[in-house]
Structure formats: structure tokens, C-alpha cells
N, C-alpha and C positions, 0 to 999 in steps of 0.2 A: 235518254242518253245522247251524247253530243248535241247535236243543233233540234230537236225534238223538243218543241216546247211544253212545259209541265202543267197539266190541266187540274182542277179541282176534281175529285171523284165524289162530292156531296152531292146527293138527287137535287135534280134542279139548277143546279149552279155549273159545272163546265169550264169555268173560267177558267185565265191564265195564271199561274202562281207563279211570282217573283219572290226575291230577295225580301227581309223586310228592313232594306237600306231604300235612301232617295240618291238614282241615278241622275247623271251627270246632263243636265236640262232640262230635269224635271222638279215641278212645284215642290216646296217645301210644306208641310202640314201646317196650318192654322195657327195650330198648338207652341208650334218652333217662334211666331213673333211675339205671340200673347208669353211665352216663357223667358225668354230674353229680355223682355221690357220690364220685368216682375221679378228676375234673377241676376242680370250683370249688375245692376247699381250697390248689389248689396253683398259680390262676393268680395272677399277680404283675402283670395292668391286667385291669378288667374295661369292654368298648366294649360301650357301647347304642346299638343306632343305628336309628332310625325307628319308633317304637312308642309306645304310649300307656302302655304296661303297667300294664294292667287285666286280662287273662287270665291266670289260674293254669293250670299251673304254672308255667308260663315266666313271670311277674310277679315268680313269688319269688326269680328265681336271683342276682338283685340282692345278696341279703340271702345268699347260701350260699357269698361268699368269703371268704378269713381276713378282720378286721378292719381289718389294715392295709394290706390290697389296694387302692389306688386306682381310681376308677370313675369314667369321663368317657360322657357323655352328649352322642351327636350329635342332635339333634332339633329342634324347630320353636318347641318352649316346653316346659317343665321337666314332668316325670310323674314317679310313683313316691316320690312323695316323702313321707318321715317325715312322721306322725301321729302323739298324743302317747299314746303307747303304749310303756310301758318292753318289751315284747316286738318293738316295730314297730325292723327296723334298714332305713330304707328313704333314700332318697337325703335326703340333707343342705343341700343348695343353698339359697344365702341364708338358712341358718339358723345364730345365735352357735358352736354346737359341730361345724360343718363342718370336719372335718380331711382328707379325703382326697374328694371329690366335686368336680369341677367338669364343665363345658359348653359345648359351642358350638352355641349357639342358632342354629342356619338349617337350610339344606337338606345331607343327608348328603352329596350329588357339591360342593357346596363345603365343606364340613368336610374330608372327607377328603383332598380335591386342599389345603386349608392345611395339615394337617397334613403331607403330604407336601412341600410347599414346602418346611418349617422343617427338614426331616429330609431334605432335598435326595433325597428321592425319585420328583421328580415325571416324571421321565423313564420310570420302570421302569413307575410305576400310568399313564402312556400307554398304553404300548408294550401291555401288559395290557388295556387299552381298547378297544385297535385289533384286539389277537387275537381276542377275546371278542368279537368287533361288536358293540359294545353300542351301544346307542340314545343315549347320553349323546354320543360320539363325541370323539376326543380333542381336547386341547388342553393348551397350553403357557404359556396367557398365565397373570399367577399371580395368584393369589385377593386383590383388595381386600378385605381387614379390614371398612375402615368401610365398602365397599358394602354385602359378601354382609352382613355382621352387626351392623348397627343397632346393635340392642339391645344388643352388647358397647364401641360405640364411647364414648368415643376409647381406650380400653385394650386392645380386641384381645386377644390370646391374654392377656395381663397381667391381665384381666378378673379381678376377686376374688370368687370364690362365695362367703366367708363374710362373714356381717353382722358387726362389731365389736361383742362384749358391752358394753363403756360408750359404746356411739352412746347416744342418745337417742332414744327415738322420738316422731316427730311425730303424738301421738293427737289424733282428733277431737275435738271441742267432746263432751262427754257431753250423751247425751240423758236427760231425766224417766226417773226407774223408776216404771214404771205395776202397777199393782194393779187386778184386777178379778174377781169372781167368777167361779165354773168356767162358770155359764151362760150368760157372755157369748156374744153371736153374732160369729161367723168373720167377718160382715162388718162390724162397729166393728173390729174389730184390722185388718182390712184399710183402712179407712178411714184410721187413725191411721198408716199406715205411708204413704200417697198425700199427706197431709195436712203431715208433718214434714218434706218437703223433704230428706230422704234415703231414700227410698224401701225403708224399715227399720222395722218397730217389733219390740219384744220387750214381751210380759204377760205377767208372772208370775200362776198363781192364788191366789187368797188362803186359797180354802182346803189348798193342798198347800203351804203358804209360811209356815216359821216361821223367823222371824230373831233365832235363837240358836246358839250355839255348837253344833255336831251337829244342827243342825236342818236343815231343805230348802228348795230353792226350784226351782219346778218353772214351765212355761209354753209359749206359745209364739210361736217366729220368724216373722214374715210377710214372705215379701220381696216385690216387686215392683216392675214394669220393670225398672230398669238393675242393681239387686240381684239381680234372680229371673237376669238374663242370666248375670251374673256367676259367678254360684253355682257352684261345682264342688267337688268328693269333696273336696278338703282343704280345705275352709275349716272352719273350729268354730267353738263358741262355750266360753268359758274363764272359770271363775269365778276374780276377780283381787284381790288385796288392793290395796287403794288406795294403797299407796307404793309398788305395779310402776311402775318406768318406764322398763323393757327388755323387749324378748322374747326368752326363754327357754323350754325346755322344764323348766324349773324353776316358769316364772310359770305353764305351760300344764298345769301336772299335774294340775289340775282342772276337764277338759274333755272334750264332747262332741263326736264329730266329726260332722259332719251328712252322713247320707249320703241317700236318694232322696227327692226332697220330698214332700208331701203337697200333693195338689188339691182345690180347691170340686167339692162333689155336682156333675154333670154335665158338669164343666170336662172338655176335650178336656186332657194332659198336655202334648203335644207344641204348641199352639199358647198354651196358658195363660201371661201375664201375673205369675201371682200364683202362691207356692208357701209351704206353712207346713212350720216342721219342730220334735217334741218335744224340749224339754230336762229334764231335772230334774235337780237337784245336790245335793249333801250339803256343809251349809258345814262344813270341816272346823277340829277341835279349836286346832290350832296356830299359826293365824293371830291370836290372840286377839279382840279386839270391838273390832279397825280395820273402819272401812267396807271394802265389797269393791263391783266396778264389775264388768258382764258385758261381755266384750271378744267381738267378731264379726273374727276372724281368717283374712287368707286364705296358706295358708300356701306358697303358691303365689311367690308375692311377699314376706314375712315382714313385712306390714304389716296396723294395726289398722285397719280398714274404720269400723268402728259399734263403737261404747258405750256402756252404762247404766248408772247410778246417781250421786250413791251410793246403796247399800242402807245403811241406818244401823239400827245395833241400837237402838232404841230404849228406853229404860227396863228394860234388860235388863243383867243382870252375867252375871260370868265363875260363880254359883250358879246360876245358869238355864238352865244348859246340860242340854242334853237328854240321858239317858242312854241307853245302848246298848237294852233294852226299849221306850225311848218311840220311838227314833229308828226300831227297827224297823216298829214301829206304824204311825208317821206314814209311812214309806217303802212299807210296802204299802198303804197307802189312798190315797198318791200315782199308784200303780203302775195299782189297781183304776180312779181315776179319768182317768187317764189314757188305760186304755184304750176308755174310754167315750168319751173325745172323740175319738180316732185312729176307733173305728169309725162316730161321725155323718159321717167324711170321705169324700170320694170316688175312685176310681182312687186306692185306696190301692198303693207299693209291693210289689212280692212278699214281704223283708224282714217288711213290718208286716201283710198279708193272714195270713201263713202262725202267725204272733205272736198276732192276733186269733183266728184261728181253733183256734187249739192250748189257748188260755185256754177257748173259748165249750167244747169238746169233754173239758175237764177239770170245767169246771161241769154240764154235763148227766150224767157218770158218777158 
């Protein structure tokens, strides 16, 4: 009982007895790679049901059925979902090139028991309920749509996971592209993100910021309050040519995905307010010298949160483009200062800890 660990009473053996689950660090069986290798290609529905999927390797198994294996997701709110990573094949939902992904957004004992409804099963997954004495306990009465699932109503199972490539999307008012030296302090960018009434800024540095063809633009996100809440592993930030005016992983092919924030020197992580995160980009060749705007995307929802610019080439032709030597130059001296300001930061990430430290251990040998 409580903290007293449970031993084997077999002569001879003594041992500790666990769960017969694999806890969270420990090896997977043998049997789990040799089964997946032998079983995703060949199943024809793939069911999520109650998970974040965030732990590898079971996060990835999403991604390890044929392609035109349908994949429904029972859960609470949307996870696992594509990043714009031409290698990432991760769930689809509400994004233009959704073909085979959809959801039902609630609790797995009401998903299941509708989908048994629909498929006049509901009698058998009782009967199953009642064997099993499960805590859930049976029932017969049949799953309101618009109760259990809000979020899908008034469409219900008819619910459409893919966003229409010629919607429109309703973007924000753009905000100033700001410009400031690398020295500015952490707390004017934090100011200016409290101060603009969307709880957002983005500065670019000026000196890792050339606004020309193959040139960069590097800086950084400050969110806070109802941003810093928000914030989760699929949002990015997306360098965008100024006649996007849909999302695409076509518009998004020039983006950062933000993954663990960055905190003020002594900020507690877990109670902080406020979180910054690195971006730098390479304005690429083929867009020509249209202005380009930085989209804050959360892909969660497949909607444009925050926006900035335009960035306008100024005084600059399609001859001023930077060549492959210059842009490399200019890229590691973005990279080098960069990492100067990730390390004046606090409670850095492990990600960016292990990054810092790998650079300082390459410069002392």
C-alpha cells in the first residue's frame, strides 16, 4: 500500500512487480518495432484516440500508414498536426490539402458510443461494457451531436476538416515592421508588445536584416498575456509575399515553427507572462521585390493570429540581390549574433541550452 513496493511472492524470484504498461523513458518491447513494420502499411483506418502525441515513437505512427489510409482522431482538440515540413506527414485537419483526416472533437466514451450509433452498434459496445465492468457503465441513451460536440455543431459527423483553398482569409489589420538594433533591451520589445493592444510584437535586427533578394531577416517574437497563453508547438511564424491571401503550405514554405519559448533572466518559466522566440529567414530568390508581410500562424485552427509589414525593398533592384558568398556571410554572422542574444536569456530551453553550449565548446578547442 502506498509507496511500498510490490514484490513477486514465487520461490525464488522476489522481484518488483509493475504495471504491464511501458512507463514514460522506458524501452519499448522488440515486438512494438518488428509489429509496426508488418502492420501500419497494411491498415485500411488509422483511430487516435486520447493522446497529445507528443512522445516518439508512438507520435510517429500517424505518419507510417500508406497515404491513402484515412485517419480519424477521437480527442479533446486537434494534435499531431502537420508542420510545414515537406518531410512532416502529420495530421491535416483544417488545413487546404486535407484529403483523408478528420475528428471528433470530445470525449473518447462519447465518440465512440456515436460512432457506434451510426454503425447500429451500440448494443454490442454495451453488452462489452457491462462484461468488462467498466467504470463508464452502460448505456443506451444515444449521443447528442450538438451536446457531446460543440465545437462540430450544427454539422455533426458532416463536420468538414478541410479549409476551402479559395476561402479568403480574414487577416488581421497588419502591424508596423519595426527595426532596432541588436542592442536593444528585451524589455522595449516587451513593452511594445503590452503597448499595441495585441499582445504581440516582432523586431527585426538591423543588423542581421538585409532587404534584398537572398538576403535575411532575422529577430525576435515577444508574446504576452493572452499570446504567451495561446502559444503552442504548431504555431509559426511564415515569411509571406504580399499577394497571399490564403493559407497554404505553399504560402507557409518559408517558416519557422516556434517550438519551447525563451524566458527574462530570473523569470520562473512555468508562471511567466511573457515568452520571446528566434526567427531568422532567408528572403528567397523567386518571389521577386513584392513586398513580403510576417504571418504569426496558429496551425492548430489554420488561422492568421498576428501580422507585420510590409517589409518594402527599398531602393533596391532585382541587381542587388545578394549572391550565394554574400548571403552565406551575412547568414553566419546572423547565426554568430544570434546566439549572443539566445545566451544573455534565461531558463533557456534544453533545445537551445544544448545549441549554446555545443557552439561555446567548439570555440574554446
Amino acid at each position: 500500500a502506498g509507496n511500498t513496493p510490490v514484490r513477486c511472492t514465487k520461490p525464488d524470484c522476489g522481484g518488483l512487480i509493475k504495471p504491464d504498461i511501458v512507463f514514460f523513458g522506458e524501452s519499448l518491447p522488440p515486438r512494438f518495432q518488428d509489429a509496426i513494420k508488418a502492420d501500419m502499411p497494411r491498415a485500411d483506418l488509422l483511430i487516435i484516440m486520447g493522446t497529445s502525441l507528443t512522445v516518439h515513437p508512438f507520435a510517429s505512427l500517424v505518419e507510417m500508414v500508406d497515404p491513402t489510409c484515412p485517419r480519424l482522431l477521437l480527442n479533446m482538440k486537434p494534435v499531431g498536426l502537420r508542420v510545414p515540413d515537406p518531410n512532416d506527414d502529420g495530421l491535416r485537419l483544417r488545413q487546404p490539402e486535407n484529403y483523408r483526416d478528420v475528428m471528433i472533437e470530445g470525449t473518447c466514451d462519447d465518440a465512440v458510443r456515436a460512432i457506434c450509433d451510426e454503425l447500429d452498434w451500440r448494443q454490442e459496445l454495451e453488452e462489452h461494457i457491462t462484461a468488462f465492468e467498466s467504470k463508464v457503465g452502460p448505456s443506451l441513451t444515444p449521443i447528442d451531436w450538438a451536446a457531446a460536440f460543440p465545437k462540430m455543431a450544427p454539422h455533426g459527423i458532416k463536420y468538414n476538416w478541410r479549409a476551402a483553398e479559395d476561402d479568403a482569409l480574414e487577416l488581421p489589420p497588419p502591424l508596423e515592421p519595426l527595426m532596432r538594433p541588436e542592442e536593444v533591451h528585451i524589455d522595449e520589445i516587451e513593452k511594445l508588445a503590452r503597448g499595441n493592444g495585441t499582445d504581440a510584437a516582432f523586431v527585426a535586427f538591423e543588423e542581421y536584416t538585409k532587404l534584398t533578394l537572398g538576403g535575411s531577416i532575422a529577430g525576435l517574437l515577444c508574446l504576452v498575456e493572452s499570446a504567451h497563453e495561446d502559444w503552442e508547438t504548431t504555431h509559426c511564424l511564415a515569411l509571406v509575399p504580399h499577394r497571399a491571401d490564403s493559407l497554404s503550405f505553399e504560402v507557409l514554405k518559408n517558416a519557422e515553427v516556434l517550438l519551447e519559448p525563451m524566458h527574462k533572466e530570473g523569470e520562473d518559466s512555468d508562471s511567466a507572462q511573457l515568452s520571446f522566440h528566434q526567427v531568422a529567414f532567408q528572403i528567397p530568390y523567386e518571389d521577386g521585390l513584392d513586398p513580403f508581410y510576417i504571418w504569426y500562424v496558429n496551425n492548430t485552427t489554420g488561422k492568421v493570429t498576428h501580422r507585420w509589414g510590409p517589409f518594402n525593398f527599398d531602393g533596391t533592384t532585382a541587381e542587388d540581390a545578394v549572391d550565394d558568398d554574400d548571403a552565406h556571410e551575412l547568414n553566419s554572422a546572423l547565426l554568430n549574433g544570434m546566439d549572443e542574444i539566445i545566451a544573455s536569456m534565461g531558463d533557456l530551453p534544453a533545445h537551445l541550452r544544448e545549441a549554446v553550449a555545443a557552439d561555446g565548446a567548439e570555440e574554446s578547442s
